[in-house]
C-alpha positions in Angstrom: 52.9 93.0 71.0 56.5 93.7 69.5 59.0 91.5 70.2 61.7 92.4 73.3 65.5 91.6 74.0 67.2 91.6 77.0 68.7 94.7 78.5 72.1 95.1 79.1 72.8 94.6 82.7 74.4 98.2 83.5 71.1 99.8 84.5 70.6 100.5 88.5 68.2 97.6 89.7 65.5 100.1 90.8 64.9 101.5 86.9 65.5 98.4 85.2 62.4 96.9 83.2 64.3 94.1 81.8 62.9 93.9 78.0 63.2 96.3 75.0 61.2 96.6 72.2 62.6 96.6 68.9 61.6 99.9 68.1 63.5 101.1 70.7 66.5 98.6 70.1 66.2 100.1 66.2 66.3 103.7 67.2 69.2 103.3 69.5 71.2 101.7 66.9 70.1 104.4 64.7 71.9 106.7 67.2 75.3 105.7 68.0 74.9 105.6 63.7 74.4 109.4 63.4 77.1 110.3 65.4 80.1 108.7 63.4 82.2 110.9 60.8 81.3 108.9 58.2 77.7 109.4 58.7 77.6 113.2 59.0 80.2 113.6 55.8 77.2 111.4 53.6 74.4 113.5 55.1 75.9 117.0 54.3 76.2 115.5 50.7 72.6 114.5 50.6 71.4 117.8 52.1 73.6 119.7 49.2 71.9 117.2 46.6 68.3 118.0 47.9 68.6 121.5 48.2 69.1 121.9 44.5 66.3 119.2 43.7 63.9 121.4 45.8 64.9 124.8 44.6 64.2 123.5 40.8 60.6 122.0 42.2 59.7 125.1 44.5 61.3 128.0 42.1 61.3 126.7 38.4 58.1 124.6 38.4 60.2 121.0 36.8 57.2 118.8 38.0 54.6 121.1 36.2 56.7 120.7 32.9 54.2 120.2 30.0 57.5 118.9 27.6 56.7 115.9 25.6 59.6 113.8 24.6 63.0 112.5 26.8 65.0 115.6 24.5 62.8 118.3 25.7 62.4 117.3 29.4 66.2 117.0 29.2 66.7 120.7 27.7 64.7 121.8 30.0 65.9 121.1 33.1 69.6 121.3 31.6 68.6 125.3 30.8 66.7 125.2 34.5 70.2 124.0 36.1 72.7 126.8 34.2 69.8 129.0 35.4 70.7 128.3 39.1 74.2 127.8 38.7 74.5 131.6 36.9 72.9 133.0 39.7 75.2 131.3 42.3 78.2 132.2 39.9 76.6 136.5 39.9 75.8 136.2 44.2 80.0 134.4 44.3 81.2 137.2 42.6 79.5 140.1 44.3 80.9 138.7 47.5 84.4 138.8 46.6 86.7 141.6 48.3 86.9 144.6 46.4 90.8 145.7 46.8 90.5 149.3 49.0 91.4 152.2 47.2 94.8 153.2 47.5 96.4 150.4 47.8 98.4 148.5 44.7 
């Protein structure tokens, strides 16, 4: 059995059970973590940062890489990376504004 802590005393008598687990202590803490700034600025960073690690796993195959030496791996990926970033560079560009014809 997990150990429990004393709830705080703001809940109405009638629902109050007295104890938490720790589990549930954990996860609350874990909330009131999520919701601060700070906390959502570091997780779109990480989700930008996987994104690129699963694109180069799913799309260019790095884990099935049959290189054999630190150099090669390290060309490889390096030619795998300007491979994603030209793309991104071609889509950026296409989406520009095209001035309307007519006008200076």
């Amino acid at each position: 059995m997990p150990a429990l802590r004393q709830v705080p005393g703001n809940i109405p008598e009638e629902n109050r059970t007295d104890e938490l687990s720790d589990a549930a202590i954990k996860k609350a803490e874990y909330a009131q973590k999520v919701g601060t700034e700070k906390y959502r600025a570091l997780a779109k960073l990480r989700n930008g940062i996987e994104g690129v690690q699963s694109v180069l796993r799913r799309k260019y195959g790095i884990d099935q890489a049959r290189d054999k030496g630190v150099v090669r791996k390290r060309q490889r990926l390096g030619f795998k990376t300007m491979a994603i970033n030209a793309k991104r560079l071609v889509n950026w560009l296409g989406k520009k504004e095209k001035p309307a014809v007519g006008y200076a």
